[in-house]
C-alpha positions, 0 to 999 in steps of 0.5 A: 765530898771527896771518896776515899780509895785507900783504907787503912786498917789495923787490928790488934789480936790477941795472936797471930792465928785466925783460927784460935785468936781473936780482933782486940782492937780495930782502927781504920784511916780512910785516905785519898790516893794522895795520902791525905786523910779524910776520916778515921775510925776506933773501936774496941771489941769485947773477947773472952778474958780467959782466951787473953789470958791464955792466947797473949803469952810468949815473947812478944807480949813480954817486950810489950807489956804496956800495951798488953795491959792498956788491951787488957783493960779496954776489953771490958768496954769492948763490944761485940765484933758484929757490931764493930762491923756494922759500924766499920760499914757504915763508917766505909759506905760514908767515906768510899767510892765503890772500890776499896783497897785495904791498906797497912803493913802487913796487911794480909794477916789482918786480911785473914782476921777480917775474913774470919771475923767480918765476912760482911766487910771483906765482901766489900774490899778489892782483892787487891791491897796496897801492902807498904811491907813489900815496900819495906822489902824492897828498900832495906834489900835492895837499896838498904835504906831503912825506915824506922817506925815506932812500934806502939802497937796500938791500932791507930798508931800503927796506922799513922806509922804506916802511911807516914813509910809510905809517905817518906818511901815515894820521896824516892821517886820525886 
């Protein structure tokens, strides 16, 4: 079976602040260095109703009520986040070689939130990561060329946008 060296991930939390919010949602794409997908995990955790209510506030989550509300509802067949670790290992130990590079946009905020909240996973990632957001940086300063990505924010769609960018960024240097 082929390993996987890119694992991309995304979380949907309730903020931004690793101290105060909470994962809601986990997805990960386990891909080759190619970019082609070799499996790939959903999970729902289980976070206190009364820190959503008082956490997913403000501006941001006014624009994106839809998927404010699809988070909302799934929490209540959320689990509890150390066993979504247990089985994001267990998903990581099926699929990957010895090094893993956590991938995604922006991927050092979800980084905080795995340190946080999985320190048994962030044990196994490289302290290196492949973050197409520098990439983003990059092409819309310097070349202004801009990729434009659906904004689901949903965790596995976020994914997919993810490495579809990176896809259509390394037609450049074809």
């Amino acid at each position: 079976m082929k390993k996987a060296k890119l694992l991309w991930l995304d979380l949907e939390m309730t903020g931004l602040d690793p101290t105060k919010d909470k994962i809601l949602e986990v997805a990960a794409i386990a891909t080759d260095m190619d970019l082609n997908e070799i499996a790939h995990f959903e999970a729902v955790t289980k976070v206190d109703e009364k820190l959503i209510k008082s956490r997913m506030v403000g501006d941001f989550w006014e624009k994106n009520k839809e998927s404010k509300e699809a988070l909302m509802v799934q929490n209540a067949s959320g689990r509890p986040v150390s066993e979504v670790e247990k089985e994001l290992i267990s998903f990581i130990k099926k699929n990957f070689g010895k090094t893993i590079y956590l991938s995604g946009n922006s991927i050092h905020q979800d980084r905080k939130f795995i340190e946080n909240e999985m320190p048994e996973l962030n044990k196994l990632l490289h302290y290196r990561m492949l973050d197409v957001s520098a990439w983003k940086i990059y092409f819309e300063n310097a070349l202004n060329k801009r990729f434009v990505k659906p904004d689901h924010h949903r965790a596995l769609d976020d994914i997919q946008g993810s490495i579809e960018e990176l896809k259509w960024y390394l037609t450049f240097l074809k």
